[in-house]
C-alpha positions as CSV (number, residue, x, y, z in Angstrom):
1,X,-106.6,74.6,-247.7
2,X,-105.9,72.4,-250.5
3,X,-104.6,70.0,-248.6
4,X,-107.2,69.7,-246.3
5,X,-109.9,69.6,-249.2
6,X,-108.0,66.2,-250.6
7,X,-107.8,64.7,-247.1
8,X,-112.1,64.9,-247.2
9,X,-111.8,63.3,-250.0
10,X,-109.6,60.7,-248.9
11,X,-111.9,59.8,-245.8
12,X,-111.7,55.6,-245.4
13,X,-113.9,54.2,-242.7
14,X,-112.8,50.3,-243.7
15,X,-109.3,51.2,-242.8
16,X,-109.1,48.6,-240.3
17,X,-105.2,49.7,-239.7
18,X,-106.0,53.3,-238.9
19,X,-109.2,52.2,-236.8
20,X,-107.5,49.5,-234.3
21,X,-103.4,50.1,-234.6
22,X,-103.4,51.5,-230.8
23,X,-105.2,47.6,-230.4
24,X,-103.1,44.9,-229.2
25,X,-103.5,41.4,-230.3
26,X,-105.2,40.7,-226.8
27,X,-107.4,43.4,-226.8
28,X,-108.5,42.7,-230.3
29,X,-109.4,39.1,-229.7
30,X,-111.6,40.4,-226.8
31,X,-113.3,42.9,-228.3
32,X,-114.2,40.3,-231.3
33,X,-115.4,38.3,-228.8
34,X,-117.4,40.8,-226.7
35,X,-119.2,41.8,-230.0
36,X,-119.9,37.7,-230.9
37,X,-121.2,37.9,-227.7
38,X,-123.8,41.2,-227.5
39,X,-124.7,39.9,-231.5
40,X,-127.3,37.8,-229.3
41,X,-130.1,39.5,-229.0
42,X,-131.5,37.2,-226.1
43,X,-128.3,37.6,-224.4
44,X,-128.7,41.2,-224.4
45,X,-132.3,41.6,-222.9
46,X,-131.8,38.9,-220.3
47,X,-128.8,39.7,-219.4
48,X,-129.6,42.8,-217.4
49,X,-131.6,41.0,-215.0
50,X,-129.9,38.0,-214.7
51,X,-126.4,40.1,-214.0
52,X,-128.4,42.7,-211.6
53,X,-129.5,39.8,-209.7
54,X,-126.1,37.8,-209.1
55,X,-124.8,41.5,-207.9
56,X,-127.7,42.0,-205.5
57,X,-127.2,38.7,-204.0
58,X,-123.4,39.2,-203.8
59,X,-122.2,36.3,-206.0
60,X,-118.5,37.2,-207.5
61,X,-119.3,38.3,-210.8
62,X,-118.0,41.9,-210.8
63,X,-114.6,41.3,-211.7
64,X,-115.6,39.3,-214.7
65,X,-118.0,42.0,-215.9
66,X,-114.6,44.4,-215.1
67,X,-112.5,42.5,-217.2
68,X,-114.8,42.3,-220.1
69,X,-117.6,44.7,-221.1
70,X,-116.6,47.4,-218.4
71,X,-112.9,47.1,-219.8
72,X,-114.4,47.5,-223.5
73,X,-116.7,50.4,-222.8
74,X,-115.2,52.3,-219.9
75,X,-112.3,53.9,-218.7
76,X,-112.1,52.6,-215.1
77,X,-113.8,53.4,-212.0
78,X,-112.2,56.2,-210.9
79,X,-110.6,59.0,-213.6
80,X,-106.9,57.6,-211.9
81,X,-108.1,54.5,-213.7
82,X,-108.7,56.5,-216.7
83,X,-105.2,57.8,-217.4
84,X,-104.3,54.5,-219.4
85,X,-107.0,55.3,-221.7
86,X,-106.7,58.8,-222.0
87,X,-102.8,58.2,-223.0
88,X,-103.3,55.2,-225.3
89,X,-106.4,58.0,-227.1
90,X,-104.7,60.9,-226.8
91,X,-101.4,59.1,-229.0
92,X,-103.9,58.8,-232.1
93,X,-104.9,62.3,-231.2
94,X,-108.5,61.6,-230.0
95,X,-109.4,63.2,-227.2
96,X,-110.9,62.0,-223.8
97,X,-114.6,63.3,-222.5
98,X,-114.6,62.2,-219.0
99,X,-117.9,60.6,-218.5
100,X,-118.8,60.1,-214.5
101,X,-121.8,57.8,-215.3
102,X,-123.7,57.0,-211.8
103,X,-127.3,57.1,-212.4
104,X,-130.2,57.4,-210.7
105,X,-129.8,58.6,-207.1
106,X,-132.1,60.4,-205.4
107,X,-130.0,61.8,-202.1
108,X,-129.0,65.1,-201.5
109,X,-125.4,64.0,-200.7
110,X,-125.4,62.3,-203.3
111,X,-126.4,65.4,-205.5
112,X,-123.1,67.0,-203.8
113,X,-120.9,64.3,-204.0
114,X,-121.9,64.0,-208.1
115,X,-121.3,67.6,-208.4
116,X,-117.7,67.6,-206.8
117,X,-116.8,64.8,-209.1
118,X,-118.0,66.6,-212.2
119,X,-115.8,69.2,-211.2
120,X,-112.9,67.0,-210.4
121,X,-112.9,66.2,-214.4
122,X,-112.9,69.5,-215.0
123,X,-109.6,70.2,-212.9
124,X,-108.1,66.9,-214.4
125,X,-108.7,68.5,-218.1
126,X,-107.8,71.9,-217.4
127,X,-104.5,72.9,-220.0
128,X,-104.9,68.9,-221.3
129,X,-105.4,68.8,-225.1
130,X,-105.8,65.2,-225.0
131,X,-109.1,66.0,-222.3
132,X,-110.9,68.4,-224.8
133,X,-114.6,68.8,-223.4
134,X,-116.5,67.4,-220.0
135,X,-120.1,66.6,-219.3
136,X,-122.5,65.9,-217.0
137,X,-126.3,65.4,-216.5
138,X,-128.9,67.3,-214.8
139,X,-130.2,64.0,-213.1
140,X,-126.9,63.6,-211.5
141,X,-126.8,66.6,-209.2
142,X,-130.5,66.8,-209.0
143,X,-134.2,64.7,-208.8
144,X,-136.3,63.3,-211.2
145,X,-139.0,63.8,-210.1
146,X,-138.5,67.9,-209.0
147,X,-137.4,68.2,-212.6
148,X,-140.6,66.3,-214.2
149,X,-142.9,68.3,-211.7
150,X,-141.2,71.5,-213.2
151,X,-141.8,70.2,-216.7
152,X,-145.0,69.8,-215.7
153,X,-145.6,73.3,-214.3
154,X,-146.8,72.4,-211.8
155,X,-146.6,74.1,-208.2
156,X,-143.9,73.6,-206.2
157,X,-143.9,73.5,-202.1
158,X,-141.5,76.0,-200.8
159,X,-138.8,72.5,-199.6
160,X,-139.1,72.0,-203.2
161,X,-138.7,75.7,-204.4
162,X,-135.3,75.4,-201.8
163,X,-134.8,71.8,-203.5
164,X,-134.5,73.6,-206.9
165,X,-132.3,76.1,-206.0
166,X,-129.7,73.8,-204.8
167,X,-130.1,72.3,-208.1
168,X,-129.4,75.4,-210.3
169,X,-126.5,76.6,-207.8
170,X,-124.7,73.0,-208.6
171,X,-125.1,73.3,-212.0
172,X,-123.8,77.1,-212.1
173,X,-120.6,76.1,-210.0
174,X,-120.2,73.6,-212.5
175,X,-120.2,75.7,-215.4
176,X,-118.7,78.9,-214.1
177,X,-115.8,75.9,-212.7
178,X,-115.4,75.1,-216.5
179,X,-115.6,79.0,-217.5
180,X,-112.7,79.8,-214.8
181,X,-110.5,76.4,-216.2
182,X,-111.4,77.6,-219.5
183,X,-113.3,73.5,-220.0
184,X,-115.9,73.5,-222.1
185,X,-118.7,71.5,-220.6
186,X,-121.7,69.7,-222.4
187,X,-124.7,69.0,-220.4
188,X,-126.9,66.1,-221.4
189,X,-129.7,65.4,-222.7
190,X,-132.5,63.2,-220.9
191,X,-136.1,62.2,-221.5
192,X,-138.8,64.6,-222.9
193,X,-140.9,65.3,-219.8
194,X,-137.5,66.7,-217.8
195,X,-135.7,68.4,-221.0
196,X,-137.6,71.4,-221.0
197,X,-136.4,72.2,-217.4
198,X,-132.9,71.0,-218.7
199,X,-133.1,73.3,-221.7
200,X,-133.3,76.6,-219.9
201,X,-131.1,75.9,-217.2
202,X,-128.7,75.0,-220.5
203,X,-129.8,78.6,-221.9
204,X,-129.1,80.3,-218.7
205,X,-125.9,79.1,-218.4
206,X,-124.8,80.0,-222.0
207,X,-126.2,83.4,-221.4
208,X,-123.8,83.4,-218.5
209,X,-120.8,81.8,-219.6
210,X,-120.8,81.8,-223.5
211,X,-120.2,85.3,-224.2
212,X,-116.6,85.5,-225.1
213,X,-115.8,81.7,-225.8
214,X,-117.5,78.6,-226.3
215,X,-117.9,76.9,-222.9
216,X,-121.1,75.6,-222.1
217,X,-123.2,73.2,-224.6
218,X,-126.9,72.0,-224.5
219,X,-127.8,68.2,-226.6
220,X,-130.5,68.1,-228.9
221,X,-131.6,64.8,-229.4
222,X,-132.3,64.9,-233.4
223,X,-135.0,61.7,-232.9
224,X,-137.5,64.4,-231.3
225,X,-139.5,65.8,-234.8
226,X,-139.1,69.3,-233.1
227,X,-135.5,69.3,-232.0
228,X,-134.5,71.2,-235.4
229,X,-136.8,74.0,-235.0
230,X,-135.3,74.2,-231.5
231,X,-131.8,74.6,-232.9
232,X,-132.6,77.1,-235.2
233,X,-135.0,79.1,-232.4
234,X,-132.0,79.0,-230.0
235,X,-129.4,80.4,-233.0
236,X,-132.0,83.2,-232.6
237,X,-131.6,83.2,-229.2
238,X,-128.3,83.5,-229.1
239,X,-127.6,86.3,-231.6
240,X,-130.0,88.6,-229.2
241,X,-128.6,87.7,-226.6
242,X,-124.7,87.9,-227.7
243,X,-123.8,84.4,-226.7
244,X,-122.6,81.6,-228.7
245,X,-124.4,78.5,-228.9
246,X,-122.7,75.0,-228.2
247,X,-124.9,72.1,-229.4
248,X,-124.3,68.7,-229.3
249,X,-126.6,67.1,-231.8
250,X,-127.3,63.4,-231.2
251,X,-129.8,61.6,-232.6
252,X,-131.0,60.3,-228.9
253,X,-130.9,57.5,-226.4
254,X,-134.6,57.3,-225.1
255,X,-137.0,56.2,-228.0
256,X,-138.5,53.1,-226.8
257,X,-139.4,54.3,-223.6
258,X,-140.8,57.8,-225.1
259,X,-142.5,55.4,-227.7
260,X,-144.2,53.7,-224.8
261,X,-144.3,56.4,-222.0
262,X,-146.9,58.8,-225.1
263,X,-148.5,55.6,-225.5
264,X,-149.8,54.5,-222.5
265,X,-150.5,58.3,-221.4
266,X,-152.2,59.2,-224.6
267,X,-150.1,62.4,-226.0
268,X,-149.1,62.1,-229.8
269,X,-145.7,60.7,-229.3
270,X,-142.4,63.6,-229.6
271,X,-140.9,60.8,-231.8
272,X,-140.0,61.1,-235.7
273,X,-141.9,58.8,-237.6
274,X,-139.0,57.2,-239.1
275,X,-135.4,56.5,-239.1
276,X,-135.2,58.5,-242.7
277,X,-137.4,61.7,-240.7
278,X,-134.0,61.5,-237.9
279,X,-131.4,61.4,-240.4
280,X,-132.8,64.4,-242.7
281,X,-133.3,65.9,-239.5
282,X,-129.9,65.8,-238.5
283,X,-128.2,66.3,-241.4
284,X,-129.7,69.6,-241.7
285,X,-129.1,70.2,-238.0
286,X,-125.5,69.4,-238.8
287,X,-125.5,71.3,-241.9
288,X,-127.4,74.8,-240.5
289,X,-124.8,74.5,-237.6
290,X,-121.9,74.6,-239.9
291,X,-123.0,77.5,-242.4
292,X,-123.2,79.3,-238.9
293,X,-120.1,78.0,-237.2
294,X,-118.9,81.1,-236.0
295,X,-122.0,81.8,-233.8
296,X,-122.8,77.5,-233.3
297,X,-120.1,75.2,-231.6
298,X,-120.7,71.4,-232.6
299,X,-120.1,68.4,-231.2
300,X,-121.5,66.0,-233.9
301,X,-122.2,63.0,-231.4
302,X,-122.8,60.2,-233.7
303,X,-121.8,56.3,-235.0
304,X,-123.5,56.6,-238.1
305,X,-120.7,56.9,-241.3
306,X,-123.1,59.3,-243.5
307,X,-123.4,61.7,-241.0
308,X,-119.8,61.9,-240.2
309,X,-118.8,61.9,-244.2
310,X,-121.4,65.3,-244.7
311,X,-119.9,66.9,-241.5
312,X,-116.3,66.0,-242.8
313,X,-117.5,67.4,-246.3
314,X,-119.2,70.3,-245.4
315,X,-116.1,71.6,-243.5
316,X,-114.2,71.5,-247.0
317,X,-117.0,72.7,-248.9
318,X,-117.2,75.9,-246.9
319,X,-112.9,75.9,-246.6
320,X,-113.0,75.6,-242.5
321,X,-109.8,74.2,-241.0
322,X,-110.5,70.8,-240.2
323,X,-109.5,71.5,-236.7
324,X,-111.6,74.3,-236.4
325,X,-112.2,74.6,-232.3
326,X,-116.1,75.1,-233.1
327,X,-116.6,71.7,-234.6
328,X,-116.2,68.0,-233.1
329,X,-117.1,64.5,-234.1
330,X,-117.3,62.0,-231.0
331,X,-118.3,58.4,-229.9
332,X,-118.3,55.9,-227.1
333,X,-115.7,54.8,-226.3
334,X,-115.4,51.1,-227.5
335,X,-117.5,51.3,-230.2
336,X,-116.9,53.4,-233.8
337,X,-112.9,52.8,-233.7
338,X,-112.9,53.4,-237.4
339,X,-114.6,56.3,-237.7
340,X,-113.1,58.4,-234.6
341,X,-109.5,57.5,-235.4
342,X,-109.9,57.7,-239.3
343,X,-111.3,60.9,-238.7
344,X,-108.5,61.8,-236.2
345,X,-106.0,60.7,-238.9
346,X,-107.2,63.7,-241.4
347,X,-106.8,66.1,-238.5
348,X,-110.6,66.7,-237.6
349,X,-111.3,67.2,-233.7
350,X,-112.2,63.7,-232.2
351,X,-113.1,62.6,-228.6
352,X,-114.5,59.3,-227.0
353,X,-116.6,59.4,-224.8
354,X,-115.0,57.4,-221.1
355,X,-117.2,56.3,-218.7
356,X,-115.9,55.6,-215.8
357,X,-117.7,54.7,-211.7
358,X,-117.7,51.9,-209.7
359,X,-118.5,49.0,-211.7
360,X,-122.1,48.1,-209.7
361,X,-123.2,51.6,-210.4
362,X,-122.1,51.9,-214.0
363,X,-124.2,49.1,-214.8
364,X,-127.1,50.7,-216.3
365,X,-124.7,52.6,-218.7
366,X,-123.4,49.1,-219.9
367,X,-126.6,47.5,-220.4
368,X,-127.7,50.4,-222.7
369,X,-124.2,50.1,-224.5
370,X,-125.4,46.1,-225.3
371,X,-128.9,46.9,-226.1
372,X,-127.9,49.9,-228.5
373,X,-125.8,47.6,-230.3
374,X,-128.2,44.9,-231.1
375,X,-130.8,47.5,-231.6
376,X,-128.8,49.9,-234.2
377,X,-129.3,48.4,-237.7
378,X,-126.2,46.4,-238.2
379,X,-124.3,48.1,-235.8
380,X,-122.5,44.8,-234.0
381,X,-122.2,43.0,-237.1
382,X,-120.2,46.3,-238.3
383,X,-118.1,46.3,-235.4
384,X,-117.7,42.4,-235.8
385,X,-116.7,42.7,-239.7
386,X,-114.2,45.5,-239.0
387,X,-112.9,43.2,-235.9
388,X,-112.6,39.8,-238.1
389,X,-111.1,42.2,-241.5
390,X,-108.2,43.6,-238.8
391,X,-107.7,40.4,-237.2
392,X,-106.8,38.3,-241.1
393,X,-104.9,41.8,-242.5
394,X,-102.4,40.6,-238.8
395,X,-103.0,37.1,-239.2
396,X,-104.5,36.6,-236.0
């Protein structure tokens, strides 16, 4: 224990050697490129359109966007493609979360297809240290609009009623897939007016699968003001109910367009007020989760160095094994290098998340990858200053 209380201690996120040594020269210089790139905040909102349109009309710009910010932030197209990635991870001991991220579909073979694929990264990670934890969203084996019209409560018509069913059976072969491989699975978080459906199918499938080992997580997205109370309510929850409760606590990935959606709609917006609100938030999110850890699972999603430092110091303060199977730190792949593989260096659990699809249908993924850079308070400029500070220490 003493050992692992110094390495807390000895946490450096500027070591630029730990954070990019499985990074060749070449893929250094892109990356410190890609970054110079996305630092443009024009570039990054009128890009989207402008790349959406050259696909549509079928001009030859996919293998450029392959060979640049799909190669930075994804893992390939298909999880053979991923291998690479999940080798060149798994030799700094972060794990891979296979990420299948085709969005919005609306066809129910499409539904089916999704759910088969989820499963196929299941199988690939079964009895795989180096493929720790899958995931998947609701929204990928099942509507939008069924799920906002449940939100809604309202009525449904009885194709719908059948539509739903189909829905919740996916999502239980999914989990009681990952129960049988013994995979945990996390299931995603999406935007407030189809969570609420998301959250209990979450709950029923902890209740189901969560009873003798941690296999199925729910997200709570920490920039909601009553995502906290939420935790702790479904702590309760669980306790009653004899189940443990995986949470992945994010901070979130929909705020503008909640923001804007409450707006224009008139509701008081589910947003914190502030950025300082969120952090508290989910520092005591973080913190309550830990002084519980035996009844909570975490996966601390997050790219922000404070956070990970109060995790990392928490776990010493209350003597749990850095490795503890109840706690993880991830990030996106591509982005955070020196805080997943410094962390991974003092032994905590690690894993990047890896995208992967066909690169026309990953798109949306990407252009919320740019936009959350330039958005995050001195998030690119971060990544550049890490880049340029590795780049000089090789004289490159």
């Amino acid at each position: 224990m003493k050992n692992q209380m110094s390495q807390g201690t000895k946490l450096n996120f500027d070591n630029t050697e730990i954070a990019f040594r499985s990074k060749s020269k070449a893929e250094l210089n892109s990356a410190y490129w890609l970054f110079k790139i996305m630092s443009s905040n024009f570039l990054t909102q009128v890009g989207p359109p402008v790349t959406n349109l050259m696909l549509n009309v079928g001009l030859p710009i996919q293998g450029i966007i392959k060979k640049t910010i799909f190669k930075q932030f994804c893992g390939g197209e298909t999880i053979a493609e991923c291998e690479k990635t999940i080798a060149q991870l798994g030799t700094v001991k972060v794990g891979t979360i296979l990420d299948y991220s085709v969005e919005g579909e609306e066809e129910e073979h499409v539904f089916d297809y999704t759910c088969a694929e989820i499963i196929r990264t299941i199988d690939r990670a079964e009895g795989d240290p180096r493929v720790p934890i899958t995931v998947f969203k609701v929204t990928g084996i099942g509507r939008f609009g069924l799920l906002e019209k449940l939100d809604a409560k309202a009525e449904l018509t009885a194709d719908e009623t059948a539509e739903f069913e189909k829905v919740k059976k996916r999502c239980e072969r999914i989990c009681r897939t990952a129960y049988e491989k013994n995979v945990p699975i996390m299931i995603d978080a999406e935007e407030t007016w189809i969570q609420e459906t998301i959250d209990q199918l979450a709950i029923d499938m902890m209740m189901l699968f969560n009873k003798q080992k941690l296999i199925v997580y729910n997200t709570y997205q920490i920039y909601r003001h009553d995502k906290l109370a939420d935790l702790k309510a479904d702590h309760l929850i669980a306790k009653e109910a004899g189940f443990i409760l995986g949470a992945k606590i994010v901070r979130g990935a929909y705020m503008e367009k909640e923001r804007k959606r409450a707006a224009e709609m008139g509701y008081p917006s589910p947003i914190q007020p502030d950025k300082a609100a969120t952090d508290r938030d989910y520092d005591a999110a973080i913190t309550y989760s830990v002084e519980n850890v035996e009844q909570i699972g975490i996966v601390c999603g997050t790219h922000n160095e404070n956070s990970c430092r109060i995790l990392a110091d928490l776990l010493d303060k209350y003597q749990i094994p850095h490795n503890h199977p109840h706690v993880y730190f991830a990030q996106l792949l591509g982005m955070s290098d020196n805080l997943s593989f410094n962390l991974s260096d003092s032994n905590y659990n690690v894993a990047k998340y890896v995208p992967y699809g066909p690169v026309k249908a990953v798109m949306p993924y990407l252009f919320r990858r740019a936009q959350e850079n330039t958005s995050i308070a001195g998030q690119t400029s971060r990544e550049l200053d890490l880049i340029f500070r590795e780049k000089k220490r090789r004289n490159i």
